[in-house]
RORO-641198 format. One record per residue: residue number from 1; residue in one letter; x, y, z of N, C-alpha, C in turn. Coordinates in steps of 0.02 Angstrom, whole numbers, plus 50000, padded with zeros to 5 digits. Last residue first. Layout:
# RORO-641198
<rec seq="NUM" type="A" n_X="X" n_Y="Y" n_Z="Z" ca_X="X" ca_Y="Y" ca_Z="Z" c_X="X" c_Y="Y" c_Z="Z"/>
...
This chain:
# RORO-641198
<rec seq="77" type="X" n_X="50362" n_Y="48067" n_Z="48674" ca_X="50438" ca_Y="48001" ca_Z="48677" c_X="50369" c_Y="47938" c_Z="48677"/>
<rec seq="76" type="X" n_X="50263" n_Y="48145" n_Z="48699" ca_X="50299" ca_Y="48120" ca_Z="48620" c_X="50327" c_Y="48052" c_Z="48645"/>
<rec seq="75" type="X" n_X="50251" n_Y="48153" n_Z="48830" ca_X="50217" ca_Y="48132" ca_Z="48790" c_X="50230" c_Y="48102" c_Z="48720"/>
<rec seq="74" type="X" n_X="50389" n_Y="48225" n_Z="48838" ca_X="50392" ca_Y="48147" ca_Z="48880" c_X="50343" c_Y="48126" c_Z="48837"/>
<rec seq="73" type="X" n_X="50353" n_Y="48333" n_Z="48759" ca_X="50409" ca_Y="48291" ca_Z="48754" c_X="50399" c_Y="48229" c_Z="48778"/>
<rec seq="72" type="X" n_X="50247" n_Y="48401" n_Z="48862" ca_X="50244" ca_Y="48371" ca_Z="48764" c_X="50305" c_Y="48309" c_Z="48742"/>
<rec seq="71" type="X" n_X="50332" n_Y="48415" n_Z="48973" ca_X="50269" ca_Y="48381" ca_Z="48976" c_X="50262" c_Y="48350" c_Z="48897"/>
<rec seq="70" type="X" n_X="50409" n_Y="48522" n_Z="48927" ca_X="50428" ca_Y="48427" ca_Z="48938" c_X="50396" c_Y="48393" c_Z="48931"/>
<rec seq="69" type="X" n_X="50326" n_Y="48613" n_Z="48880" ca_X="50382" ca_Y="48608" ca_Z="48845" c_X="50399" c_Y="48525" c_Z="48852"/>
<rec seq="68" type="X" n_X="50276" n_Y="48661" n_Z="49029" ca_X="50236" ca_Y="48625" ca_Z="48975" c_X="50261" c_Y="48579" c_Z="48894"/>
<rec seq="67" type="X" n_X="50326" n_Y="48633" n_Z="49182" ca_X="50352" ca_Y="48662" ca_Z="49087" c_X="50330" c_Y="48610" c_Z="49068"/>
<rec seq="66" type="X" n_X="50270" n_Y="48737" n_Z="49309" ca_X="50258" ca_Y="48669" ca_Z="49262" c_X="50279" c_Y="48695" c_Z="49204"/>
<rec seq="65" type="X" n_X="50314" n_Y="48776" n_Z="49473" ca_X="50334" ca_Y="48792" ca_Z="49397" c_X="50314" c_Y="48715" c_Z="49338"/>
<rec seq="64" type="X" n_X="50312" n_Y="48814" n_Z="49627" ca_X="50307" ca_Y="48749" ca_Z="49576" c_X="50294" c_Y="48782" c_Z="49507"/>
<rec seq="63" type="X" n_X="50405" n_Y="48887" n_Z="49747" ca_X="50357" ca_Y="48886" ca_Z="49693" c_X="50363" c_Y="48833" c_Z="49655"/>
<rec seq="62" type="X" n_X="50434" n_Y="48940" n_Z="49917" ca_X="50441" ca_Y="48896" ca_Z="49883" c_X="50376" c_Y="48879" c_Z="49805"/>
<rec seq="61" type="X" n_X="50542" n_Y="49019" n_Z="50027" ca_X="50477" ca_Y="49012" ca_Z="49986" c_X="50486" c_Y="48962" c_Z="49935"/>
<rec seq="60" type="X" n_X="50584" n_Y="49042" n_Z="50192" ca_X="50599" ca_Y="48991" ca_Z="50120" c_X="50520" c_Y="49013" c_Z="50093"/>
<rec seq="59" type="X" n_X="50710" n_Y="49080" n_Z="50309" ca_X="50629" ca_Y="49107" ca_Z="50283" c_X="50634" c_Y="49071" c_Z="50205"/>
<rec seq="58" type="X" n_X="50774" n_Y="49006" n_Z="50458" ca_X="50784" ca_Y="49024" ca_Z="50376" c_X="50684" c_Y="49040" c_Z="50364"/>
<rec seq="57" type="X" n_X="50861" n_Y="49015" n_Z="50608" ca_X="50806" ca_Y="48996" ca_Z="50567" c_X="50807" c_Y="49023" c_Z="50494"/>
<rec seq="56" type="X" n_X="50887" n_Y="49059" n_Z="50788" ca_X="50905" ca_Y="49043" ca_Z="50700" c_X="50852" c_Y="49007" c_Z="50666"/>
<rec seq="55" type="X" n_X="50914" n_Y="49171" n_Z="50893" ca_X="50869" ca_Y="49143" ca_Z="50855" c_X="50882" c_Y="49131" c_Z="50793"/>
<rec seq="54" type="X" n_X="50986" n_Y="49241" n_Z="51051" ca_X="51004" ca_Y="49183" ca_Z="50984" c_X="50932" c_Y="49160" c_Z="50965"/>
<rec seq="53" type="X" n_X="51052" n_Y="49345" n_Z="51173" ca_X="50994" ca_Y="49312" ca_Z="51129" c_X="51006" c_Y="49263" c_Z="51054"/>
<rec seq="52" type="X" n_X="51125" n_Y="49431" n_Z="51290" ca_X="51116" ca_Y="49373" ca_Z="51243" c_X="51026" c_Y="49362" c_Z="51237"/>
<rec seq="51" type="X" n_X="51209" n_Y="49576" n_Z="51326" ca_X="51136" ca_Y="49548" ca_Z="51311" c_X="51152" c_Y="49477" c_Z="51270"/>
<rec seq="50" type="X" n_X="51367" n_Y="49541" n_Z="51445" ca_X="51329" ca_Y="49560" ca_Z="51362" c_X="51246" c_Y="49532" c_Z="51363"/>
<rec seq="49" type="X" n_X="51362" n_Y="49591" n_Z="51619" ca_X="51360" ca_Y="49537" ca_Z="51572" c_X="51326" c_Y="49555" c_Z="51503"/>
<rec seq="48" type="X" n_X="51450" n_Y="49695" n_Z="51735" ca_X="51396" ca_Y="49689" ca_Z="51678" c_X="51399" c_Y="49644" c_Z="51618"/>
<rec seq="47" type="X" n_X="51484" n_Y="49685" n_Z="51892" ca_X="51488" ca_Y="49662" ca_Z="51827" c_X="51419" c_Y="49657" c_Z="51790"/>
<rec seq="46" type="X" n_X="51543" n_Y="49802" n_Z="52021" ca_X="51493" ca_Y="49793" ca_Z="51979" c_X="51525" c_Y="49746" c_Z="51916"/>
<rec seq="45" type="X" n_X="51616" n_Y="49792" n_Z="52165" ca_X="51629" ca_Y="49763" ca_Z="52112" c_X="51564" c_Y="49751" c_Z="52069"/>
<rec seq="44" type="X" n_X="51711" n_Y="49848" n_Z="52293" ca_X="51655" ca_Y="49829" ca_Z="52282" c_X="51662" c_Y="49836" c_Z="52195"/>
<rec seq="43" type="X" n_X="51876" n_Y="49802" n_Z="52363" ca_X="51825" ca_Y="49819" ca_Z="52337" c_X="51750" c_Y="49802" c_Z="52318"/>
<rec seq="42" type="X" n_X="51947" n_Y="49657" n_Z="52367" ca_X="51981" ca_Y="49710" ca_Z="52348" c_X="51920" c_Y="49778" c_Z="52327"/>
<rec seq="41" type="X" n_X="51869" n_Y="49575" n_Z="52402" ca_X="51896" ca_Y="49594" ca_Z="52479" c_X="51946" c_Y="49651" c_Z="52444"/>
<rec seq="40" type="X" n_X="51702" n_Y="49628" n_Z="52361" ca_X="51763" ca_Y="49590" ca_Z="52375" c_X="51797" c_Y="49608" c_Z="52419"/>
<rec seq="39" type="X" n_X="51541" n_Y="49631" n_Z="52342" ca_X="51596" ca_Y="49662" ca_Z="52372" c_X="51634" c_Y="49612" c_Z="52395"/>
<rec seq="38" type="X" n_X="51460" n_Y="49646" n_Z="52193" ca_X="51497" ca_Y="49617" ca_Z="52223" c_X="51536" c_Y="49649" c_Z="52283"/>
<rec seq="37" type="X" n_X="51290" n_Y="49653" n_Z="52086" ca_X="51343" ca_Y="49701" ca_Z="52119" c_X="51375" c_Y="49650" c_Z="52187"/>
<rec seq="36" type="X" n_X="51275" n_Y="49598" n_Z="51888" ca_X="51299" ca_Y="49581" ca_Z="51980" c_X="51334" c_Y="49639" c_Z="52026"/>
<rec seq="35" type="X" n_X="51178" n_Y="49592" n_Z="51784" ca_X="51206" ca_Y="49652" ca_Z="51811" c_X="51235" c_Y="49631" c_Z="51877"/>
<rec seq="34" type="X" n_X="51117" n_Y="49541" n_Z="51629" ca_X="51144" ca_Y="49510" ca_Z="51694" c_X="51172" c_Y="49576" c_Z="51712"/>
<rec seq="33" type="X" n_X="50995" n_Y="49546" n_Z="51526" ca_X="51065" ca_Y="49563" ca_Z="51528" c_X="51056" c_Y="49584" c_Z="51611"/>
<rec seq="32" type="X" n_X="50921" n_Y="49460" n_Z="51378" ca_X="50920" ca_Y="49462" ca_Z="51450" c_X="50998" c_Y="49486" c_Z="51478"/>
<rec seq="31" type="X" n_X="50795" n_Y="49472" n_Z="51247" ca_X="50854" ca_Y="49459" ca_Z="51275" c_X="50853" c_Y="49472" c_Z="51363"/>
<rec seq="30" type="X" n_X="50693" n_Y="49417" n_Z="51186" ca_X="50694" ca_Y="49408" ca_Z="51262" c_X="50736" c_Y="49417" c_Z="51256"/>
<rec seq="29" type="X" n_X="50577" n_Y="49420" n_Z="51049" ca_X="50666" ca_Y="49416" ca_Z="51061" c_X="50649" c_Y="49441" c_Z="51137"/>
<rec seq="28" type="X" n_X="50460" n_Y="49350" n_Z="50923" ca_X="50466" ca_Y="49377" ca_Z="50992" c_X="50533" c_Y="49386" c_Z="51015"/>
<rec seq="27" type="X" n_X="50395" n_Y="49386" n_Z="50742" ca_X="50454" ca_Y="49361" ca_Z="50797" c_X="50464" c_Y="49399" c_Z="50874"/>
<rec seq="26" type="X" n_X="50310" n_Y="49359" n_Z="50580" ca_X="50326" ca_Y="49384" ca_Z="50660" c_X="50374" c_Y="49331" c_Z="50698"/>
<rec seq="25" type="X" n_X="50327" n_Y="49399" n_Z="50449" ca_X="50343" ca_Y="49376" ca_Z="50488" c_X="50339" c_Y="49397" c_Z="50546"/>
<rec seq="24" type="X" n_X="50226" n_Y="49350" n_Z="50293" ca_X="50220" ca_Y="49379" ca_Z="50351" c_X="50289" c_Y="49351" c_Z="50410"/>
<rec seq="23" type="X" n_X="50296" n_Y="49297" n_Z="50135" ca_X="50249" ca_Y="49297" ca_Z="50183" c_X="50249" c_Y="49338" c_Z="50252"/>
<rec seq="22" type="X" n_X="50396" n_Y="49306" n_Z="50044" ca_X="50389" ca_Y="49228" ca_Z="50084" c_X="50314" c_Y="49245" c_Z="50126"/>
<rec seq="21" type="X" n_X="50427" n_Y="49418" n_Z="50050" ca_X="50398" ca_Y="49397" ca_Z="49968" c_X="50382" c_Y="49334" c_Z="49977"/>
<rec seq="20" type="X" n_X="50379" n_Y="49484" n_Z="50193" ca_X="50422" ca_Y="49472" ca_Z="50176" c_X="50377" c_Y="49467" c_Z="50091"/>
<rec seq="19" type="X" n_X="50349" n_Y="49609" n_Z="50334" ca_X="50307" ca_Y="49567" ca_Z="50279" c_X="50357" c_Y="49563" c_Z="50234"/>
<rec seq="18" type="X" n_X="50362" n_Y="49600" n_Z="50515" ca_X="50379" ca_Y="49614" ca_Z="50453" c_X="50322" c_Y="49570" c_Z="50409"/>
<rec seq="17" type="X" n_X="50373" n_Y="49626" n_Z="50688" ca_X="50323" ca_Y="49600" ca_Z="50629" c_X="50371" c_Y="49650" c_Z="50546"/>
<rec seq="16" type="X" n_X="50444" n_Y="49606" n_Z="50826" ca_X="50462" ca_Y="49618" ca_Z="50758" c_X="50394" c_Y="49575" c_Z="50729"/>
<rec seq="15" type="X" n_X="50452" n_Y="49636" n_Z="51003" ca_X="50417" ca_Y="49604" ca_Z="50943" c_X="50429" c_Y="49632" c_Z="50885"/>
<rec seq="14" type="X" n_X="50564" n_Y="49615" n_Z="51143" ca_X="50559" ca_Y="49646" ca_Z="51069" c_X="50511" c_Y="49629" c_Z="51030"/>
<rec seq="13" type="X" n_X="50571" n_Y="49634" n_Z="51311" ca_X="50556" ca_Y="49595" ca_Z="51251" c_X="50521" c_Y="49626" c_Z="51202"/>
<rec seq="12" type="X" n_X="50712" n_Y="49633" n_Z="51412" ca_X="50654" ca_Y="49673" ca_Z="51367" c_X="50621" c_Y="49627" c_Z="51340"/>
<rec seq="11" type="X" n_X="50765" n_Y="49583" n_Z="51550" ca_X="50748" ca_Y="49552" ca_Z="51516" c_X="50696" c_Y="49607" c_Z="51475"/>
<rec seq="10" type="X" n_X="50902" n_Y="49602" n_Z="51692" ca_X="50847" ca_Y="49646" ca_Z="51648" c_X="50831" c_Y="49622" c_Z="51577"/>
<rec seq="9" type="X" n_X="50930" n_Y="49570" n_Z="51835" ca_X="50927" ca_Y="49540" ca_Z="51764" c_X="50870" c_Y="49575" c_Z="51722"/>
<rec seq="8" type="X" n_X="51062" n_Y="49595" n_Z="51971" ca_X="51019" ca_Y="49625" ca_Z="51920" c_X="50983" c_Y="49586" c_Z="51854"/>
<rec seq="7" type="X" n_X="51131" n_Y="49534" n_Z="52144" ca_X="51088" ca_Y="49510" ca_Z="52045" c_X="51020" c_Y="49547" c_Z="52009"/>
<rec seq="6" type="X" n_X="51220" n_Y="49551" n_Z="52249" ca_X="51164" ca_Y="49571" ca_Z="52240" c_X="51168" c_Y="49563" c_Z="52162"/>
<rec seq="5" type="X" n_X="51323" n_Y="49515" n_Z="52402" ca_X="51322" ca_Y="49500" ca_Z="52312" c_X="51248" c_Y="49512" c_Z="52301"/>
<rec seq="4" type="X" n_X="51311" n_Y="49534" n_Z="52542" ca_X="51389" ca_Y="49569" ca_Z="52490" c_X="51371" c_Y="49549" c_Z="52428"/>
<rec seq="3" type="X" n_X="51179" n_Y="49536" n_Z="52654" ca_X="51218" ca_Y="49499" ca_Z="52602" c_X="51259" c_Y="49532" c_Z="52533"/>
<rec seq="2" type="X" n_X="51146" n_Y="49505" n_Z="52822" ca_X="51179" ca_Y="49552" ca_Z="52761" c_X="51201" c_Y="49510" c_Z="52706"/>
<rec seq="1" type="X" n_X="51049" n_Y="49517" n_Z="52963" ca_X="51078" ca_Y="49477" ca_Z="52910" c_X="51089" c_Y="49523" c_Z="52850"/>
């Protein structure tokens, strides 16, 4: 038994640590890149598929600020 289509998938995985003004970040990335070897009837036929990966997300900081300035004011009023 023989088989004409054979699948490469080569998966790294990246860790990123950073330190932000938000705080620490870490992050894991898997990309994964497809490799098929084909034999057609015009040939044999390597395809190489782009690395994909997608991670979205936002880094937020966030501060509370008291003005003492209003505070007196509202008091006044």
């Amino acid at each position: 038994m023989t088989s004409s289509t054979y699948a490469l998938e080569i998966a790294p995985t990246f860790t990123m640590n950073a330190n932000a003004t938000a705080g620490p970040i870490h992050q894991i990335f898997t990309p994964t890149l497809l490799i098929d070897f084909k034999h057609t009837d015009q040939g044999d036929m390597i395809a190489i598929e782009d690395l994909h990966q997608t991670k979205t997300g936002t880094i937020t900081e966030n501060q509370t600020m008291t003005r003492y300035d209003i505070i007196n004011q509202r008091y006044a009023s």
